[in-house]
Structures are given as structure tokens and as C-alpha cells.
NULO-681447 format. One record per atom (N, C-alpha, C): residue in three letters; x, y, z negated. Coordinates in steps of 0.001 Angstrom, whole numbers, padded with zeros to 6 digits, always signed. Atoms other than C-alpha are relative to their C-alpha. Example, Ala and Ser with C-alpha at 12.3 -4.5 7.8 and 13.67 -1.06 7.14 Angstrom:
2
ala+000890-001190+000000;ala+012300-004500-007800;ala+000900+001200+000000;ser-000820-001190+000060;ser+013670-001060-007140;ser-000770+001090-000730;
END
This chain:
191
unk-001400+000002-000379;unk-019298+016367+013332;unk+000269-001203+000892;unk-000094+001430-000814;unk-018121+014122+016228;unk+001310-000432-000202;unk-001257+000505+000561;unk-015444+011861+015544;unk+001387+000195+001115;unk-001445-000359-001291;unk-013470+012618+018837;unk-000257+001354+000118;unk-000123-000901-000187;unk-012165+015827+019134;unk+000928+000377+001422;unk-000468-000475-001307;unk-010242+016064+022246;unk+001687+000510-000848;unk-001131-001742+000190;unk-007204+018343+020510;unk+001206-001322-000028;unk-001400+001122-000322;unk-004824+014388+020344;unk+000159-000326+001329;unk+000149+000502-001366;unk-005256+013952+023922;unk+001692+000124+000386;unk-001950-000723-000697;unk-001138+015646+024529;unk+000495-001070-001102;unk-000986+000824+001360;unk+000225+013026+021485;unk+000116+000491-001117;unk-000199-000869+001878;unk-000485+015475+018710;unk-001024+000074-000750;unk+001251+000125+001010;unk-002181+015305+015870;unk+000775+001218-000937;unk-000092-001128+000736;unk-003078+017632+013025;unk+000661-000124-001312;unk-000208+000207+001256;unk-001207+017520+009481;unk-001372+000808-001050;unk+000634-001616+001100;unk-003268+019026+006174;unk+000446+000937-000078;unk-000287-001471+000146;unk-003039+022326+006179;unk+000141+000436+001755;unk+000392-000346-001387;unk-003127+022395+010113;unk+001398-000443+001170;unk-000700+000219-001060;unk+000353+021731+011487;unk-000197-001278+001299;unk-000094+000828-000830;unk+000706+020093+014548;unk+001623-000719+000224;unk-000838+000575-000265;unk+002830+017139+014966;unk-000135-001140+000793;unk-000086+001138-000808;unk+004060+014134+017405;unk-000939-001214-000917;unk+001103+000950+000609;unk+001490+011228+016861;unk+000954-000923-000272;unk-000563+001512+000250;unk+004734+009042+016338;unk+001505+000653-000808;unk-000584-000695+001094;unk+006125+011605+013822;unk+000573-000932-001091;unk-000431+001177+001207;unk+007575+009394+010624;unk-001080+000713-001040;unk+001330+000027+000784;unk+004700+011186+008607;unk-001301-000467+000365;unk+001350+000493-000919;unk+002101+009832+010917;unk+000046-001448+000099;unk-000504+001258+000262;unk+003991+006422+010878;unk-000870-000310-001503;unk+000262+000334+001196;unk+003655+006661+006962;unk-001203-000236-000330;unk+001619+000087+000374;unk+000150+007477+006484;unk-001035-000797+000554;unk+000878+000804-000758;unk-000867+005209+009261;unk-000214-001152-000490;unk-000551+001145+000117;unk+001013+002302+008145;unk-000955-000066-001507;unk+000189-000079+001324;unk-000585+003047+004352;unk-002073-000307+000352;unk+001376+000468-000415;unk-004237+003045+006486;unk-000229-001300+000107;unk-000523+001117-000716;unk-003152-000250+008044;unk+000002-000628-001334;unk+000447+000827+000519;unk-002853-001515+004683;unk-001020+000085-001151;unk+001354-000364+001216;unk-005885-000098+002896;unk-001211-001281+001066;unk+000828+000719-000533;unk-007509-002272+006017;unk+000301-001487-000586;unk+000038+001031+000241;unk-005847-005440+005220;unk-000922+000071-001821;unk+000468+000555+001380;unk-006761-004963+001238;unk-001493-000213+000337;unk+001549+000175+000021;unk-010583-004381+002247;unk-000225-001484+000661;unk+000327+001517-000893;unk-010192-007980+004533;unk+000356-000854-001600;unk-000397+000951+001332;unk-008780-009232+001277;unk-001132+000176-001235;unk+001301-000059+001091;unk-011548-008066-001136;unk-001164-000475+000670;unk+001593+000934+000154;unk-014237-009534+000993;unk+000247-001395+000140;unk-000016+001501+000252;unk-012979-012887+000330;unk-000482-000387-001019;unk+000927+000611+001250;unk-014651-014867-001824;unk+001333-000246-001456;unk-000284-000478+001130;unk-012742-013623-004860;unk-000330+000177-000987;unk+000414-000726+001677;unk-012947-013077-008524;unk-000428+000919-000485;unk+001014-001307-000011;unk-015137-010203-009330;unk+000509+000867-000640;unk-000945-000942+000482;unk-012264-008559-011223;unk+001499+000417+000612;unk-000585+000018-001268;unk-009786-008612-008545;unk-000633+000846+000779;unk+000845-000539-000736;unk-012447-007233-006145;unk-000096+001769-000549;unk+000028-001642+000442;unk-012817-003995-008401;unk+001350+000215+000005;unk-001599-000507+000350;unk-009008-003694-009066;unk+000563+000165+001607;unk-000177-000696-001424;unk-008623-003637-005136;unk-001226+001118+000347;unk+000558-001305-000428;unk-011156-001276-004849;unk+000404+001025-000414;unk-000532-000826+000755;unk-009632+000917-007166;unk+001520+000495+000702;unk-001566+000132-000842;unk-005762+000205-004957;unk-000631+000732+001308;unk+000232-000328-000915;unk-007902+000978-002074;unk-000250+001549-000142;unk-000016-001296+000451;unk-008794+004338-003781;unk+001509+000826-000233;unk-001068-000608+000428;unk-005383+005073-004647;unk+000910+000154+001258;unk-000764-000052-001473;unk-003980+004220-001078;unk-000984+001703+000971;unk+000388-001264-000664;unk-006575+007270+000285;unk+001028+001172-000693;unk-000808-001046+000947;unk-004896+009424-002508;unk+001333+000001+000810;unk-001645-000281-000695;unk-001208+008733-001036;unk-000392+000011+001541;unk+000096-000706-001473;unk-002713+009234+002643;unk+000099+000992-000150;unk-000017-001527+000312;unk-003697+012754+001669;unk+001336+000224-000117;unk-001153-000216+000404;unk-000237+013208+000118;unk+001340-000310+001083;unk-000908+000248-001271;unk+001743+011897+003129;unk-000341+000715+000775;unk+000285-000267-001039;unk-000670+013234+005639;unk+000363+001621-000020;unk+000334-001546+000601;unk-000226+016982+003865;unk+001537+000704+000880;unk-001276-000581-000395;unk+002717+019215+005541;unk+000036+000660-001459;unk-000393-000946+001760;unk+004616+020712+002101;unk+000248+000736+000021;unk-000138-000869-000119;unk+005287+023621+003593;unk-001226+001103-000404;unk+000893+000062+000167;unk+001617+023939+003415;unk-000656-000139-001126;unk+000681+000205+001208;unk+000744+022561+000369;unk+000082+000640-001534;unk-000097-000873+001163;unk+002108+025397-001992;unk+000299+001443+000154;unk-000360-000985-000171;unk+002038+029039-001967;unk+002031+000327-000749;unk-001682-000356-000045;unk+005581+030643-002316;unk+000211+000045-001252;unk-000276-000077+001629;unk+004919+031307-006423;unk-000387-001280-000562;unk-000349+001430+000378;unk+004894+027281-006660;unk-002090-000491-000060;unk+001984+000302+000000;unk+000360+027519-006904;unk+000155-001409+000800;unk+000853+001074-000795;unk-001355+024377-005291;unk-000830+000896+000868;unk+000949-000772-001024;unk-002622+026076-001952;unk-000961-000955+000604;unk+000647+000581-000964;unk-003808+022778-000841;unk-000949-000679-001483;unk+000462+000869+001162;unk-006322+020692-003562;unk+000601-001433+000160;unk-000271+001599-000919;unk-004326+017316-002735;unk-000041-001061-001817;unk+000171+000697+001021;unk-005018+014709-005653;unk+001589-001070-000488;unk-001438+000675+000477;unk-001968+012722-007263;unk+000179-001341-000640;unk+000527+001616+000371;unk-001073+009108-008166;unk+000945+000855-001364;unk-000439+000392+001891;unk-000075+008556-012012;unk+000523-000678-000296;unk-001086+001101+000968;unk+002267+007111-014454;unk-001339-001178-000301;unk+000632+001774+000977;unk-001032+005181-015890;unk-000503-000456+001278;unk+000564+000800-001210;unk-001845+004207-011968;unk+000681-000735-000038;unk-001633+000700-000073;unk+001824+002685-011958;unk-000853-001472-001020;unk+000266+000303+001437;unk+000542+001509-015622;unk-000656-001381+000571;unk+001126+000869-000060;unk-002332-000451-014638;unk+000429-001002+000902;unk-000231+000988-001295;unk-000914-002493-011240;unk+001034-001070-001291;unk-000981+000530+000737;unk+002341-003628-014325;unk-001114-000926-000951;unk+001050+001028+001318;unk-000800-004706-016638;unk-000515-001046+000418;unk+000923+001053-000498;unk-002735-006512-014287;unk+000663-001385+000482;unk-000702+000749-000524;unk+000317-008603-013061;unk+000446-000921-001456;unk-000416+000879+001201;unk+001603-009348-016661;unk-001200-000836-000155;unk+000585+000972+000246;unk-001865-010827-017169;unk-000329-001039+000651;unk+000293+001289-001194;unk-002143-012837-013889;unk+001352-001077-000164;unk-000918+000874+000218;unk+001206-014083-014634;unk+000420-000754-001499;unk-000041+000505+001188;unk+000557-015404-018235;unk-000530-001210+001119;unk+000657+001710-000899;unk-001631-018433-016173;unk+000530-000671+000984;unk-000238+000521-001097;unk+000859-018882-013652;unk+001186-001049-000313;unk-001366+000991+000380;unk+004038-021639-014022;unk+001130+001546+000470;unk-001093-000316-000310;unk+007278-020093-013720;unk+000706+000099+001249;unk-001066+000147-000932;unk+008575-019032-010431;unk+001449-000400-000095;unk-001608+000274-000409;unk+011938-021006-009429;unk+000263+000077+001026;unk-000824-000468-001110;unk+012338-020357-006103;unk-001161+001103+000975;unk+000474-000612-000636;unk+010850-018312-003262;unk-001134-000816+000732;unk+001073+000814-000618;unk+007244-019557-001643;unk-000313+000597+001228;unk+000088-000343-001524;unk+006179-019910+002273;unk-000945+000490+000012;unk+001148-000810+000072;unk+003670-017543+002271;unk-001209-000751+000902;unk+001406+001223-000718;unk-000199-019870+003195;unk-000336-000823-000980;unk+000227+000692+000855;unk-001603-022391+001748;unk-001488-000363+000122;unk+001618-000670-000493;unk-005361-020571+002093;unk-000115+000947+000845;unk+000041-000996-000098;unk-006768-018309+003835;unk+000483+001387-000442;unk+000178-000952+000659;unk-007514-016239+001753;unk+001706+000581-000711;unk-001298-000737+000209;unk-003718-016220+000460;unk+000980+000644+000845;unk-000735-000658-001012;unk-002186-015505+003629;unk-000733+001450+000260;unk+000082-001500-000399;unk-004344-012324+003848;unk+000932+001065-000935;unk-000691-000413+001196;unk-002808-011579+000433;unk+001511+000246+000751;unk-001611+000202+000153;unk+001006-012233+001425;unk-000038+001297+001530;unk-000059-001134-000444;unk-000183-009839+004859;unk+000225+001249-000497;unk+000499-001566+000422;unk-001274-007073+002898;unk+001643+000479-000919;unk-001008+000157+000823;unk+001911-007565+000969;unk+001113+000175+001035;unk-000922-000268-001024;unk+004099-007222+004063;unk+000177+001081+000329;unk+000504-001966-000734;unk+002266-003885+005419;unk+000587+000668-000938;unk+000025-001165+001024;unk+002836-002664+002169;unk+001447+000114+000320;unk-001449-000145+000106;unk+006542-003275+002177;unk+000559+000941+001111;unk+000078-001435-000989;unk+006359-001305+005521;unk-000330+000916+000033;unk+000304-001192+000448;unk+004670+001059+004613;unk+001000+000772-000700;unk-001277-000510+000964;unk+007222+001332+001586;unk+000858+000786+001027;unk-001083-000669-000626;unk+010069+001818+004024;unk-000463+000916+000960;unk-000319-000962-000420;unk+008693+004144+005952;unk-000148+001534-000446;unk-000013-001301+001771;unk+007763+006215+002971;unk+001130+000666-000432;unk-001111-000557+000796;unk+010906+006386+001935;unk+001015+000546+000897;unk-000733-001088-001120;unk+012490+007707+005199;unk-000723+001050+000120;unk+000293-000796-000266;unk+010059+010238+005237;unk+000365+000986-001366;unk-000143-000573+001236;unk+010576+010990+001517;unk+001363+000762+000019;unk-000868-000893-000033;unk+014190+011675+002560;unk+000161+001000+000809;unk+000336-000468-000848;unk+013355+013655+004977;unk-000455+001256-000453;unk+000505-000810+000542;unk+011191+015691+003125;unk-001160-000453-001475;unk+000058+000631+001351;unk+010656+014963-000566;unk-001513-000393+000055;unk+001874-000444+000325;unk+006829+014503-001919;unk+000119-000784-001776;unk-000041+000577+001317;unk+005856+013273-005319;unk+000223-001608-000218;unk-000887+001878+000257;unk+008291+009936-006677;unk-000792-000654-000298;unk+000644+001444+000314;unk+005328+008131-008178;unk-000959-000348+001236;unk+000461+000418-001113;unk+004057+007546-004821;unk+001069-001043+000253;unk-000882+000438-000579;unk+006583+006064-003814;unk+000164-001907-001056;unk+000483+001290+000981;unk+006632+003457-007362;unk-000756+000057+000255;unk+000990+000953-000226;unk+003311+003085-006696;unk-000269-001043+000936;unk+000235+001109-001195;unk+003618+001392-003390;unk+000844-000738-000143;unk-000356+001122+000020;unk+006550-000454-004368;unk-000493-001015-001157;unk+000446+001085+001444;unk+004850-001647-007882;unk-001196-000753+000692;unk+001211+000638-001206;unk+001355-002496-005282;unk+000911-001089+000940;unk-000347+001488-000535;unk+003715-004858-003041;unk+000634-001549-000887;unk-000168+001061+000723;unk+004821-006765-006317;unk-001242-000307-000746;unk+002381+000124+000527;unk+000483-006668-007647;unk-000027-000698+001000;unk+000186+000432-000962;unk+000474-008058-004461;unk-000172-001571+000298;unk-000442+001030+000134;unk+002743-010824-004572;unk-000242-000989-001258;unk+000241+000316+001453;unk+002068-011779-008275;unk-001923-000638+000690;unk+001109+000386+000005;unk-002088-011819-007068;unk+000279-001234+000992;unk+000074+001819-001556;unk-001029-014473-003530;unk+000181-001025-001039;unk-000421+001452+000787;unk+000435-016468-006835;unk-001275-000657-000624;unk+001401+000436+000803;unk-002791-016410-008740;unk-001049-000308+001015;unk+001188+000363-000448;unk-005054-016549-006095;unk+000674-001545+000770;unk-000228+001193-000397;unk-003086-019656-004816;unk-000335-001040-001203;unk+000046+000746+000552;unk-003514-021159-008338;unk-001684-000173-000272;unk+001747+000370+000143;unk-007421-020434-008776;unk-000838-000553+001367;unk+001033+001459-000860;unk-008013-022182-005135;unk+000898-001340+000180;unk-000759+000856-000004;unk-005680-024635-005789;unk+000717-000195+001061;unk-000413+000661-001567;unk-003564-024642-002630;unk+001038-000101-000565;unk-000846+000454+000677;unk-000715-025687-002921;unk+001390+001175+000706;unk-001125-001065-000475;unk+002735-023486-003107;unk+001076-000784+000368;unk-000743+000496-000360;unk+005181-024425-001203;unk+001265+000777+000285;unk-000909-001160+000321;unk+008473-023290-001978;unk+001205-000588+000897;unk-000978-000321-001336;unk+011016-022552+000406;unk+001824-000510-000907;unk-001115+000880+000636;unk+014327-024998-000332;unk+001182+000387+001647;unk-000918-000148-001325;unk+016882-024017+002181;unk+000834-001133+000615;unk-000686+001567-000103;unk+017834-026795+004260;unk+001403+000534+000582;unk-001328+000111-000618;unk+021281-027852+004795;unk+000573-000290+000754;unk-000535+000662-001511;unk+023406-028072+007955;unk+000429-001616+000002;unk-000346+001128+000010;unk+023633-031158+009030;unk+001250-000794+000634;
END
């Protein structure tokens, strides 16, 4: 199979199930933007990371293909008229939700007490974190214009916003296991 096909050359690309749509469609946005940040997490798992971190983004990175499929799918497509599954498209979960809420409560037992808001840096390695944590939030919103648009399944939707707070919760921990320092954003006053 060759990876260029010629058939986007006019601005259109293919949905699952075959429709053709504008390459700057808001479902093509969504699923791109959700690629966009399955790339940053993989820049973020090959940092020299904690070896349980590393699987738990591989696992996010698995779950971000899952909601491509599910964005990329036309729904017109994806069910015969007596409600069947015409398309095989795989689905995120209450215990996917589950697991991002677990992993944060335990990263945030070791962390101090957020009191104010932090300038995202510090490390490297945390600024890829606080990226991937941005995309996502874009991603979010454009999820959710497409969602009104044309519905798809709601725990997609918690999953990517519970993944940009896993996100933010890991920039905290991984700022405290390389010690950088957080620097929290004090709003200065006019002078």
C-alpha cells in the first residue's frame, strides 16, 4: 500500500465509512488536532521519565487513536438504520475516565498544595508536558464544536477534558521529581 494516494490533491479527504469531506472540515480539525497531540505525548514519553508514566502515556496514546477513529467516522455511516454497529469503531470508557482521576489523585498525594496558578517551564521536559496540555485543550474545543454539530459518544469528550487535567497534575509532578522550580504566576500591580 503506498502512503500517497493522489484522491486529497482537490482539499478532500476521506471520512470512515468513505465520505468525502473539506480537509479543513471541523471533523478533520478535530481528529487532526487529537493526532497533533498523540505527537506531542510520544515527544513527552521519550523523555527521560519514570517508567510508570511512560506506560500510562502509552496507554493515553492508545486511547487518543481510539477517539481519532471516533471523530474521523461520519455517523451517518457508522450505524445501520435498525441502530446495528455498521462500522467496528472501538469506544473510550467510564474506567478509561477512571484511570486518568486515579493516576492524578496519586501524583497529587506527593505534591504541596496548589495556591496559585504556575508559568508553565522550568524543564524541558515540563514544558513539553504543559504543550501537550495546551493541544489537548484545543483539541477539547474543537471537539466540542463538532460534537454540537453532530453528537458522538460524551465520554470522549470527558476523556479529553479529564487527559488535559492528567496532564497538568503530571507538569506538577514531573516538575517536583526534577526539581525545577515552579514558578507561580502573582499578578503584578499597576503602577
Amino acid at each position: 500500500m503506498k502512503v500517497y494516494t493522489k484522491t486529497g490533491d482537490k482539499g478532500t479527504t476521506a471520512l470512515f465509512g468513505g465520505t468525502r469531506v473539506p480537509k479543513h472540515h471541523i471533523r478533520i480539525e478535530s481528529y487532526g488536532t487529537i493526532d497533533e497531540l498523540n505527537s506531542h505525548i510520544g515527544l513527552l514519553r521519550d523523555q527521560n521519565i519514570d517508567e510508570h508514566f511512560k506506560g500510562i502515556l502509552m496507554q493515553i496514546q492508545d486511547r487518543l487513536f481510539t477517539i481519532g477513529a471516533i471523530l474521523a467516522t461520519d455517523p451517518e455511516k457508522a450505524t445501520l438504520k435498525s441502530g446495528e454497529a455498521r462500522l467496528n469503531i472501538p469506544k473510550i470508557s467510564e474506567k478509561d475516565i477512571e484511570q486518568l482521576e486515579s493516576e492524578m489523585d496519586k501524583m497529587e498525594e506527593s505534591l504541596p498544595p496548589m495556591t496559585h496558578f504556575v508559568l508553565p517551564g522550568g524543564h524541558q521536559t515540563v514544558s513539553f508536558c504543559h504543550i501537550a496540555r495546551t493541544v489537548c485543550r484545543r483539541a477539547e474545543r474543537m471537539a466540542t464544536h463538532l460534537n454540537e454539530l453532530e453528537p458522538f459518544q460524551p465520554e470522549t469528550l470527558k476523556y479529553i477534558n479529564r487527559l488535559s487535567d492528567y496532564l497538568f497534575v503530571l507538569a506538577r509532578k514531573l516538575s517536583h521529581d526534577l526539581q525545577a522550580e515552579e514558578i507561580k504566576w502573582i499578578p503584578q500591580k499597576e503602577s
